[in-house]
Backbone as ProteinMPNN parsed JSONL, in Angstrom:
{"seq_chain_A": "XXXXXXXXXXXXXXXXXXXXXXXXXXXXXXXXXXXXXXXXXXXXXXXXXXXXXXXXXXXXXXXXXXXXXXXXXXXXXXXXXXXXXXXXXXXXXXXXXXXXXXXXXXXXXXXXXXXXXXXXXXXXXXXXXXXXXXXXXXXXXXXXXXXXXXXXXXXXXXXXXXXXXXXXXXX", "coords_chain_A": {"N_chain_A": [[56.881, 8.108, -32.139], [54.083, 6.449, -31.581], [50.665, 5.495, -33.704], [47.491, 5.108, -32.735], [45.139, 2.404, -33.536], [42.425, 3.099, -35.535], [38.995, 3.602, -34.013], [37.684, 0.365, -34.179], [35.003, -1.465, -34.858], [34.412, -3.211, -32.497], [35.107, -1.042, -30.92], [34.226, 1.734, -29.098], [33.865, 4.68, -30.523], [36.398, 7.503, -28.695], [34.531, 10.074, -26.529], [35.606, 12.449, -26.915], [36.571, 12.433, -29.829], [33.55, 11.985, -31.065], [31.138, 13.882, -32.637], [28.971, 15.937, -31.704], [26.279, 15.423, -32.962], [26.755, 12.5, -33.317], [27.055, 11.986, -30.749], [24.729, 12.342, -29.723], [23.003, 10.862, -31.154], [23.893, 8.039, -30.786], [23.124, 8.158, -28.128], [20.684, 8.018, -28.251], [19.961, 5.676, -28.932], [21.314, 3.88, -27.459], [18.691, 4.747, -25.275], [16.779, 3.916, -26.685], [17.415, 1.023, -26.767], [17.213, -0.391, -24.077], [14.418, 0.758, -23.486], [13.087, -1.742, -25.502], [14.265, -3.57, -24.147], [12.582, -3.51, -21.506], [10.545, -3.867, -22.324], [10.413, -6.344, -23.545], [9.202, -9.522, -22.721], [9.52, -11.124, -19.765], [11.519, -14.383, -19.052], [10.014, -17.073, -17.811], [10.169, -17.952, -14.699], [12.363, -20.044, -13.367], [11.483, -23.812, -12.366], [13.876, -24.926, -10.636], [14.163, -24.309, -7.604], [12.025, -24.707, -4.293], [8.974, -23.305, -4.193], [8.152, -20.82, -1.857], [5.117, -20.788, -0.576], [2.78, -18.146, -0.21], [0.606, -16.946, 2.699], [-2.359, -17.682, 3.452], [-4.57, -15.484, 3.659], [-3.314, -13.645, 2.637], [-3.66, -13.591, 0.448], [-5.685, -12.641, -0.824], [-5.738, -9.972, 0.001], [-4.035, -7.223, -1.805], [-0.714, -5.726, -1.487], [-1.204, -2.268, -0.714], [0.82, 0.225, -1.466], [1.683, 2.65, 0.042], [2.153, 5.412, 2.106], [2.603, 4.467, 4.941], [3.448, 2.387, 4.32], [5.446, 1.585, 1.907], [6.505, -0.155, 0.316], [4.75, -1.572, -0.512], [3.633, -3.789, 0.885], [2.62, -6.986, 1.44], [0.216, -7.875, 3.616], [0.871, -9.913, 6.811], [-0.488, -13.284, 7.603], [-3.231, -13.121, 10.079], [-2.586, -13.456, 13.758], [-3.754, -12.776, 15.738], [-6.809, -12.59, 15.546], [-9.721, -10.756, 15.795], [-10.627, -7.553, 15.881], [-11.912, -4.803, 17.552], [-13.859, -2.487, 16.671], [-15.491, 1.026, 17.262], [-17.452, 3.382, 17.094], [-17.119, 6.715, 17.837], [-17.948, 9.919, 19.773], [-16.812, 12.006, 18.382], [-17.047, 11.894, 15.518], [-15.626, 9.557, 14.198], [-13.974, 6.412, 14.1], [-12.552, 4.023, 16.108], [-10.151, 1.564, 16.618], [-9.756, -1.156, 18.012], [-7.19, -3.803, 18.52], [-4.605, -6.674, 19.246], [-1.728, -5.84, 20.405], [0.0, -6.988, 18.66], [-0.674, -6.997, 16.172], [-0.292, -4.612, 14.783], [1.726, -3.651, 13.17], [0.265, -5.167, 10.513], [-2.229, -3.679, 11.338], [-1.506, -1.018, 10.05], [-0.43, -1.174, 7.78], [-2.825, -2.395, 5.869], [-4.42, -0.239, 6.388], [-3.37, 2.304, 6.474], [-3.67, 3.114, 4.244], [-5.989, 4.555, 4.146], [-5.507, 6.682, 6.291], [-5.289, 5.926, 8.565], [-4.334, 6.571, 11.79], [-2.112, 6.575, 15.044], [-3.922, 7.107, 18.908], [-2.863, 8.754, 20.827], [-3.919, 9.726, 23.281], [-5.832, 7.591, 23.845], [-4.401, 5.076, 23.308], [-5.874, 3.593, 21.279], [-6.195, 2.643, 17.493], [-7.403, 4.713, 15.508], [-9.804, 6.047, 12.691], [-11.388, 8.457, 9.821], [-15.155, 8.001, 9.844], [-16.027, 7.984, 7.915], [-14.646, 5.937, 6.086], [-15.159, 3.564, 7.209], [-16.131, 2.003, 6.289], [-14.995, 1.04, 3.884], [-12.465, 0.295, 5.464], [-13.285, -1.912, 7.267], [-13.647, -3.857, 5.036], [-11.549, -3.613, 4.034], [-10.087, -5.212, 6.308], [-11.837, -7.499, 7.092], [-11.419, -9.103, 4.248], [-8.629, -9.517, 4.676], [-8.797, -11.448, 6.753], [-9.487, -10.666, 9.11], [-11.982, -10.751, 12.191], [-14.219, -8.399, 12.837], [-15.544, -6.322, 15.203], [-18.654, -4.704, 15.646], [-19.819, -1.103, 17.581], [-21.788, 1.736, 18.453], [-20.771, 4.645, 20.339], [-23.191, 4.518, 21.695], [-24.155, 2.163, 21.856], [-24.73, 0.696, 19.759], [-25.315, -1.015, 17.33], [-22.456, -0.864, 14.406], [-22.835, -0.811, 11.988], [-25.484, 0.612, 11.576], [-25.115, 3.046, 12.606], [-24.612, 6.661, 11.836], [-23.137, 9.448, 11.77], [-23.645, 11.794, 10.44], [-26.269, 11.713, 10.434], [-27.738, 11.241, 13.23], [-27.328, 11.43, 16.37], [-24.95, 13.759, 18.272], [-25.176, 15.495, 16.382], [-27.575, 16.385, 15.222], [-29.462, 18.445, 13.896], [-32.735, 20.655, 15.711], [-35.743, 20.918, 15.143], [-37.075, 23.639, 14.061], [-39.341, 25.418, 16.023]], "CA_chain_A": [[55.525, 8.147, -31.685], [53.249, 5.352, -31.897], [49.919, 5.785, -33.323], [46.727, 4.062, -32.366], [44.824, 2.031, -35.253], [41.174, 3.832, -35.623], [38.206, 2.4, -33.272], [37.277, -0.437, -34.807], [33.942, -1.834, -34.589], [34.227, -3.454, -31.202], [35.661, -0.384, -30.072], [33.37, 2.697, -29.566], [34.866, 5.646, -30.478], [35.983, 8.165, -27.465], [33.764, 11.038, -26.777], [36.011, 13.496, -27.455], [36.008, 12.206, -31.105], [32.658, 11.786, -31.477], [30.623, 15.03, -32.951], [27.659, 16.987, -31.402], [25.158, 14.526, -33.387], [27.246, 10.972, -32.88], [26.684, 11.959, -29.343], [22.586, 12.516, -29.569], [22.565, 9.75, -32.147], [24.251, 7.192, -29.147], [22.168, 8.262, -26.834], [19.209, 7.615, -28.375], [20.123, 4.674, -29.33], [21.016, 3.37, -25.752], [17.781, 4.772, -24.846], [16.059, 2.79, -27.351], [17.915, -0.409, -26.739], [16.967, -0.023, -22.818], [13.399, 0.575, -24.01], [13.331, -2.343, -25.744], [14.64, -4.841, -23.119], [12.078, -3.566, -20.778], [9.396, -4.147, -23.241], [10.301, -7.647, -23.61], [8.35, -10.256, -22.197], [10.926, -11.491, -18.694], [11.273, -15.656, -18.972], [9.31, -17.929, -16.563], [11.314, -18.692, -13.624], [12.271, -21.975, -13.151], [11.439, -24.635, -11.347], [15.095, -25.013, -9.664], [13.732, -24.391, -6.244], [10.853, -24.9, -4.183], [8.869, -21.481, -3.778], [7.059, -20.921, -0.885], [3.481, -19.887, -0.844], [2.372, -16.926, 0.507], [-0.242, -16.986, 3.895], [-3.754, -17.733, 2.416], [-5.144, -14.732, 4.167], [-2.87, -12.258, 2.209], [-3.63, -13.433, -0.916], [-6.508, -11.969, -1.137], [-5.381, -8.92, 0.096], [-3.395, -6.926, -2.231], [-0.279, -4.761, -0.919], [-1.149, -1.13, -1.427], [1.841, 1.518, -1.503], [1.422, 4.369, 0.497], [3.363, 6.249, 3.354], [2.628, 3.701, 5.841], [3.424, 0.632, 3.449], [5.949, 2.052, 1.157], [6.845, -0.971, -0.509], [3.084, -2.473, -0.833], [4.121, -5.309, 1.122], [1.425, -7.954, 1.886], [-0.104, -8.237, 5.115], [0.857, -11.27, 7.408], [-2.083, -13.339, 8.316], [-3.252, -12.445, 11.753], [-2.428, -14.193, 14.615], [-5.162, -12.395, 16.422], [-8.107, -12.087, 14.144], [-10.391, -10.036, 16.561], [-10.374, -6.336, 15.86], [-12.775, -4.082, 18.226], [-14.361, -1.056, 16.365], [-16.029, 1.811, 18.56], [-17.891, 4.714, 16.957], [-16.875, 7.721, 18.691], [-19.054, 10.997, 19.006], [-15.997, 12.94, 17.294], [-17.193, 11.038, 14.407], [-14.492, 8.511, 14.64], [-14.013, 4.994, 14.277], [-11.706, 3.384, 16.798], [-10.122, -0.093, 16.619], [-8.96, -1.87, 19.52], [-6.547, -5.131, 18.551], [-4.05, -6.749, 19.823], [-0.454, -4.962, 19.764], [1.246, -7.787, 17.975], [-1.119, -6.842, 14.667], [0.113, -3.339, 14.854], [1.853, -3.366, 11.567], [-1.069, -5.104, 10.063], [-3.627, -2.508, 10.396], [-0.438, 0.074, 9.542], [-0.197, -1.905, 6.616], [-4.162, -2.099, 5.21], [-5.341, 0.926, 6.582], [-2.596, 3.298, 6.339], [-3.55, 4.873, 3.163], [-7.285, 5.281, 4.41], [-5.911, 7.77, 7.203], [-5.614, 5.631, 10.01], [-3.748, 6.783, 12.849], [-2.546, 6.575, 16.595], [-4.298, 8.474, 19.501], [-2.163, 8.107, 21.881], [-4.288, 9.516, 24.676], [-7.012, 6.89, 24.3], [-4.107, 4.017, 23.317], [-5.976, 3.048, 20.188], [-6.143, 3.43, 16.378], [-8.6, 6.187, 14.897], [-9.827, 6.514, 11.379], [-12.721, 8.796, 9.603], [-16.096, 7.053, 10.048], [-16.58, 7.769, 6.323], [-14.049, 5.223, 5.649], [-15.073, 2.939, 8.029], [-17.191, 0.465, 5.142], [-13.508, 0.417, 3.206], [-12.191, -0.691, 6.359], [-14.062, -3.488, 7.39], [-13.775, -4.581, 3.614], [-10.308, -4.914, 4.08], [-9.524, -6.394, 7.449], [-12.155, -8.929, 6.181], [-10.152, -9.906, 3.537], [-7.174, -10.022, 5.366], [-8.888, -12.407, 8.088], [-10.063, -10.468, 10.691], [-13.269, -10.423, 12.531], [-14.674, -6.743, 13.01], [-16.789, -6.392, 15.88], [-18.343, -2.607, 15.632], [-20.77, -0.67, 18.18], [-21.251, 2.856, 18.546], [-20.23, 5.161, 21.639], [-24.423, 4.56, 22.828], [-24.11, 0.88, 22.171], [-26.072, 0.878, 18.645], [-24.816, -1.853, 16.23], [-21.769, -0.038, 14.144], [-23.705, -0.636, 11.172], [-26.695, 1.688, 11.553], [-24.243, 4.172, 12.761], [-24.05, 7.355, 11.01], [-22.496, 10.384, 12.615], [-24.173, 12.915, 10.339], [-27.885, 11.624, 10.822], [-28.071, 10.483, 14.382], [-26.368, 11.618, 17.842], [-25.018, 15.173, 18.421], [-24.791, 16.526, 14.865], [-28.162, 16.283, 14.798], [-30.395, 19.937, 14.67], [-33.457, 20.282, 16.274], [-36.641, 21.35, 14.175], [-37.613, 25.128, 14.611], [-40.893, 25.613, 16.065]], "C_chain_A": [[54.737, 7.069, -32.388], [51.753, 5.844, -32.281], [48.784, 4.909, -33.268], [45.808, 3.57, -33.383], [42.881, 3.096, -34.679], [40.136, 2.77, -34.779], [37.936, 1.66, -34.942], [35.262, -0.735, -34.241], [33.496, -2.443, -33.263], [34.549, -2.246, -30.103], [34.664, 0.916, -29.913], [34.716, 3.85, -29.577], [34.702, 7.12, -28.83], [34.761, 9.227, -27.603], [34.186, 12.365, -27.519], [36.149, 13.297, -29.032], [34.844, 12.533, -31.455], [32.071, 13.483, -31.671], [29.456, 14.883, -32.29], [26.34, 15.451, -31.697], [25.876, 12.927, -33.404], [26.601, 10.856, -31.857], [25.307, 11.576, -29.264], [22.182, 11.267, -29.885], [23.024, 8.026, -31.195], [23.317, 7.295, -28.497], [21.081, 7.727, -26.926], [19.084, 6.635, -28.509], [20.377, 3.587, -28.344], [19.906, 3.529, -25.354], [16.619, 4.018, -25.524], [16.361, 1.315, -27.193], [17.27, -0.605, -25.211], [15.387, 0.0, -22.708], [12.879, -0.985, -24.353], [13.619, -3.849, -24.706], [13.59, -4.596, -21.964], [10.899, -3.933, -21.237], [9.629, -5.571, -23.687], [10.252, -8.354, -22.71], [9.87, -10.964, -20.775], [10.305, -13.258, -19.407], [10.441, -16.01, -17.466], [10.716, -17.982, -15.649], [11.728, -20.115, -13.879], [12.191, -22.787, -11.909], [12.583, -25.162, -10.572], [14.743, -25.345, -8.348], [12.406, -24.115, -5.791], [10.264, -23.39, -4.018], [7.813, -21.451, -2.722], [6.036, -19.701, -0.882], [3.116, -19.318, 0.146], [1.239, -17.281, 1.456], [-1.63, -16.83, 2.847], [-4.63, -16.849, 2.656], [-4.731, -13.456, 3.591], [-2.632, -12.698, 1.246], [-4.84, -12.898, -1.709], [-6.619, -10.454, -0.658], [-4.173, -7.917, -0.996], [-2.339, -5.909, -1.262], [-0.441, -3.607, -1.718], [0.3, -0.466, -1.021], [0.801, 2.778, -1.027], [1.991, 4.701, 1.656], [3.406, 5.357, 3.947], [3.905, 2.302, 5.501], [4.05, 1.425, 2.15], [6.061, 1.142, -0.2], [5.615, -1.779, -1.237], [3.566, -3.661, -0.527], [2.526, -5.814, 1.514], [1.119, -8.015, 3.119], [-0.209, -9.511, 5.32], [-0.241, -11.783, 8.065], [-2.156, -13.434, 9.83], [-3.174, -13.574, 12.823], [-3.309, -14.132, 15.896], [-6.346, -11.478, 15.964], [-9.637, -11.194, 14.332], [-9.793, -8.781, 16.548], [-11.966, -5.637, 16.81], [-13.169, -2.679, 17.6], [-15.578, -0.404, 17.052], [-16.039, 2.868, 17.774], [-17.71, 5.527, 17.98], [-17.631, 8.998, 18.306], [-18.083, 11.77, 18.131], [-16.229, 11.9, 16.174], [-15.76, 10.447, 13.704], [-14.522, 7.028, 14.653], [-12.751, 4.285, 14.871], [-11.302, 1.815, 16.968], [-8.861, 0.023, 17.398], [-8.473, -3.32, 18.865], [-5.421, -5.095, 19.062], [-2.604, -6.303, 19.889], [0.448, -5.754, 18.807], [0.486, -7.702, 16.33], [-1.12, -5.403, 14.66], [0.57, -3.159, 13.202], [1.08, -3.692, 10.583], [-1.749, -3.751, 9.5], [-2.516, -1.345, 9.964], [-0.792, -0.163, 7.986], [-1.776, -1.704, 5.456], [-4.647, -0.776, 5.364], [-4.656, 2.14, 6.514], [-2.874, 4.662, 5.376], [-5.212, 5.125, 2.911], [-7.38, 6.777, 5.185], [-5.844, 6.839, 8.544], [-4.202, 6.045, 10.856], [-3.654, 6.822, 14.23], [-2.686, 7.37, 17.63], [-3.384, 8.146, 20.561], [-2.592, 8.453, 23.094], [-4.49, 8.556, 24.527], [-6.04, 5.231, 23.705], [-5.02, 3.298, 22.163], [-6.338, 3.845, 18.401], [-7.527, 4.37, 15.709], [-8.886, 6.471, 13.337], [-11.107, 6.861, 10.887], [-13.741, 8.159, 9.871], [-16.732, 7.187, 8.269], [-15.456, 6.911, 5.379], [-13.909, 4.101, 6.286], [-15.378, 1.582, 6.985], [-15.843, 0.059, 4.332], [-12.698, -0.553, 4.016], [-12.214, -1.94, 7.166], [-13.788, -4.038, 6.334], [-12.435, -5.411, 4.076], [-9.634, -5.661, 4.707], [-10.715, -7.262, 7.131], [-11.531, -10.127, 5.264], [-9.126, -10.074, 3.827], [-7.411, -11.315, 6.683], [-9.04, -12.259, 9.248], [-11.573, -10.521, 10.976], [-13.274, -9.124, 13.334], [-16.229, -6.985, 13.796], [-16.832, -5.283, 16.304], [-19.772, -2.469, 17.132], [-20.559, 0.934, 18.317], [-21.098, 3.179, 20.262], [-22.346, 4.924, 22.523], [-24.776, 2.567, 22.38], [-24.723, 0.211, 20.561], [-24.728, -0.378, 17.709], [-24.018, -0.68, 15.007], [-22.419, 0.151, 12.382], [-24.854, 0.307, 10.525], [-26.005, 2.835, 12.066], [-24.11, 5.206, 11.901], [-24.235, 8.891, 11.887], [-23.618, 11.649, 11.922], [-25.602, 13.1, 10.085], [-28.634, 11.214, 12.484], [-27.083, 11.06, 15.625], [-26.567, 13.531, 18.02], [-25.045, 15.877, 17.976], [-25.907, 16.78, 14.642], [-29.242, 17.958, 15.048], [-31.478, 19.3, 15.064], [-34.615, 21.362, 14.961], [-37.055, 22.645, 14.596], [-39.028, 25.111, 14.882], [-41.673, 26.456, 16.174]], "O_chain_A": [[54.77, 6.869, -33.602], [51.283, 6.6, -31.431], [49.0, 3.809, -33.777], [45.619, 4.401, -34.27], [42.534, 3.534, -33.582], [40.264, 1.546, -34.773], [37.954, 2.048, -36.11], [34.61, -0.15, -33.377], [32.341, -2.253, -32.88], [34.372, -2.314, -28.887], [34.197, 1.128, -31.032], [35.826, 3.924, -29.051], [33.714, 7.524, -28.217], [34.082, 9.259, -28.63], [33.571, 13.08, -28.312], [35.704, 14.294, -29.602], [34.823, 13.469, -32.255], [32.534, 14.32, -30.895], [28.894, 13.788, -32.257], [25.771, 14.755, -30.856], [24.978, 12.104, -33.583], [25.731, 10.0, -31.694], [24.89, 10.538, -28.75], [21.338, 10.602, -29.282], [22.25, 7.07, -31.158], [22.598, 6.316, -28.294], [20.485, 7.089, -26.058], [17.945, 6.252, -28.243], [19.759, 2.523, -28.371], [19.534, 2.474, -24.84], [15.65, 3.583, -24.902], [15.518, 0.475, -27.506], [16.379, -1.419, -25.454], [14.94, -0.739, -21.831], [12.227, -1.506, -23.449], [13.058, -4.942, -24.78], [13.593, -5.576, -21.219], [10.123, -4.388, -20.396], [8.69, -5.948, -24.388], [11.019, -8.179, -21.763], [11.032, -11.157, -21.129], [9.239, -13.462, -19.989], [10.344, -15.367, -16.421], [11.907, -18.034, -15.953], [11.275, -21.016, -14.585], [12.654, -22.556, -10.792], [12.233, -25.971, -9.713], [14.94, -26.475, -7.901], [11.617, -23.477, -6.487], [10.991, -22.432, -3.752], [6.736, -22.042, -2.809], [6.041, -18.481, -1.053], [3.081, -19.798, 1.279], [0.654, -18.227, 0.928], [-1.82, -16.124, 1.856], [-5.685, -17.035, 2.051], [-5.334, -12.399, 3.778], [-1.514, -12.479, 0.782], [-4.931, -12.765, -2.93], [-7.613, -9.801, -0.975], [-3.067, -8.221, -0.55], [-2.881, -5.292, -0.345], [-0.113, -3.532, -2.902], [0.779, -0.935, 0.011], [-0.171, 3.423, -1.419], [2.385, 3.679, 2.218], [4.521, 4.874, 3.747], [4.743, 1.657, 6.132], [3.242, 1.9, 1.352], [5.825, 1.485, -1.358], [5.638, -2.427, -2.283], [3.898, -4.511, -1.354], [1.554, -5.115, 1.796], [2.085, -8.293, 3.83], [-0.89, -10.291, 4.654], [-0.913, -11.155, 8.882], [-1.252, -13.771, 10.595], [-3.79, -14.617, 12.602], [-3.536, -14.984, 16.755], [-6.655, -10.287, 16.0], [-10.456, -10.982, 13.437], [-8.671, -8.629, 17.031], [-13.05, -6.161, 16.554], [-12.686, -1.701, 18.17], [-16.55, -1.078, 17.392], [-14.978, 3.456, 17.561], [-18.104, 5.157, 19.085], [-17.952, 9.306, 17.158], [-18.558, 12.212, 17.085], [-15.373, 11.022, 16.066], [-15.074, 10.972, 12.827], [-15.322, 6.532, 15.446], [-11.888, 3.96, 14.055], [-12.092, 0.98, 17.407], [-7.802, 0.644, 17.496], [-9.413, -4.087, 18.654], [-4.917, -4.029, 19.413], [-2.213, -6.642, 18.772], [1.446, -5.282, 18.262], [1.027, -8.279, 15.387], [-2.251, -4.95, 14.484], [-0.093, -2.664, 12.291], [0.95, -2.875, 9.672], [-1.876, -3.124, 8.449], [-3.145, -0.555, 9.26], [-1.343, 0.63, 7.223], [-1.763, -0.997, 4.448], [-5.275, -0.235, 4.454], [-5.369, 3.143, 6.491], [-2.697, 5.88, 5.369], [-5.698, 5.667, 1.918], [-8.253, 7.643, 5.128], [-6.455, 7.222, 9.542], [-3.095, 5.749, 10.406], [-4.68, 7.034, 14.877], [-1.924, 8.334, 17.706], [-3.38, 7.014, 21.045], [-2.088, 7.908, 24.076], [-3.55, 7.869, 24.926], [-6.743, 4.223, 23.63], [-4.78, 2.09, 22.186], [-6.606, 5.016, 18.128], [-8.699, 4.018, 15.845], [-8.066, 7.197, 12.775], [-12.049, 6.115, 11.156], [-13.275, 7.176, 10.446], [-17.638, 6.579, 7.7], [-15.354, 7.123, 4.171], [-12.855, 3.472, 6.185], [-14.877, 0.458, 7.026], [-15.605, -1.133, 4.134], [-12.313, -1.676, 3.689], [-11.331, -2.702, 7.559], [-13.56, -5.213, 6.623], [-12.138, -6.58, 4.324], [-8.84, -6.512, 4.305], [-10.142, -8.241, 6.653], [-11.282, -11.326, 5.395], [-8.49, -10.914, 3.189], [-6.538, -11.899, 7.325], [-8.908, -13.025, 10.203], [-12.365, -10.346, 10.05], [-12.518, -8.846, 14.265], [-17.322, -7.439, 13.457], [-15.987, -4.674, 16.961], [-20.45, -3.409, 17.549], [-19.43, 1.426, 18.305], [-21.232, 2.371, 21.18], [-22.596, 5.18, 23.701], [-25.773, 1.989, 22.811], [-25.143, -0.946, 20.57], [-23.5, -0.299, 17.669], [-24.699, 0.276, 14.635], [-22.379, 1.214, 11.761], [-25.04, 0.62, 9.349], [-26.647, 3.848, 11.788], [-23.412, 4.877, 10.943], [-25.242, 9.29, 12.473], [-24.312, 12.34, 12.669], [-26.146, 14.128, 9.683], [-29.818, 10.971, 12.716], [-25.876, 10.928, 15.423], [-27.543, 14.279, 17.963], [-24.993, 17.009, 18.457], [-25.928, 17.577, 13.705], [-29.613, 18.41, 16.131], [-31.645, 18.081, 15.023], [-34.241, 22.241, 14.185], [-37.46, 22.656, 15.759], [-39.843, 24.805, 14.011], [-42.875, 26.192, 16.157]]}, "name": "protein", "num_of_chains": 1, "seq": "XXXXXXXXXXXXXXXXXXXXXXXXXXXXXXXXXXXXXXXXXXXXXXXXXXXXXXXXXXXXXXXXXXXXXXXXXXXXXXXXXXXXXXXXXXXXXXXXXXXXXXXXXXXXXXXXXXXXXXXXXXXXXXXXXXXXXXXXXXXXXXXXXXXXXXXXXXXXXXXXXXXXXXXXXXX"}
């Protein structure tokens, strides 16, 4: 019978050797080394290859993360920069664009709540998140052209001072 020389220093020893507290005392010690490398600063890239620059319309957009937009990817700049918003009396804000910026507004507006109606064929989101909305298809490069359902500039619009929400004074 042959027997095997003792780990050496390059060698770790097996587990089944190792005691109760070797084990813990490893571990932690991987978990500190692991620590450690993530906590140090990454190098610059290098200049190797050329890098191509991002659409100048989604750099001022940040990608958020959220159901829609899992990854927080960037929105591509629009190829049709006309969005149609339409106060609705269900206190509603409806935007009409064109289907090829579909993932777009998926993309910005997703984790406001926006979603599709599919009677009325366009997208739908609170009207108390309408001022976020405009913000950020702005910054992404669209033009937002609002009105409400009686024609009123989307601006002066507000669902819970004006229209059908509104009581009547007791007399």
């Amino acid at each position: 019978m042959s027997e095997q020389p003792p780990p050496g220093p390059s060698q770790p020893p097996s587990s089944a050797e190792m005691s109760r507290e070797e084990k813990i005392a490893a571990a932690r010690a991987k978990a500190e080394a692991m620590k450690a490398q993530r906590a140090a600063p990454t190098p610059a890239p290098s200049s190797a290859g050329p890098v191509a620059p991002r659409p100048a319309a989604a750099q001022g957009v940040p990608g958020r993360a959220t159901a829609v937009n899992p990854g927080g990817a960037p929105p591509a700049a629009p190829q049709h920069p006309k969005v149609e918003a339409l106060g609705t009396i269900t206190q509603s804000v409806e935007f009409r664009a064109d289907p090829s910026e579909a993932q777009n507004l998926e993309r910005l507006l997703g984790g406001l709540g926006l979603y599709r109606n599919p009677l009325r064929g366009a997208w739908q989101l609170d009207y108390r998140y309408f001022a976020e909305a405009r913000r950020r298809l702005e910054a992404a490069g669209y033009t937002v052209e609002g009105r409400d359902y009686l024609g009123r500039p989307l601006e002066q619009w507000a669902p819970h001072t004006r229209g059908w929400t509104r009581l009547g004074t007791p007399d």
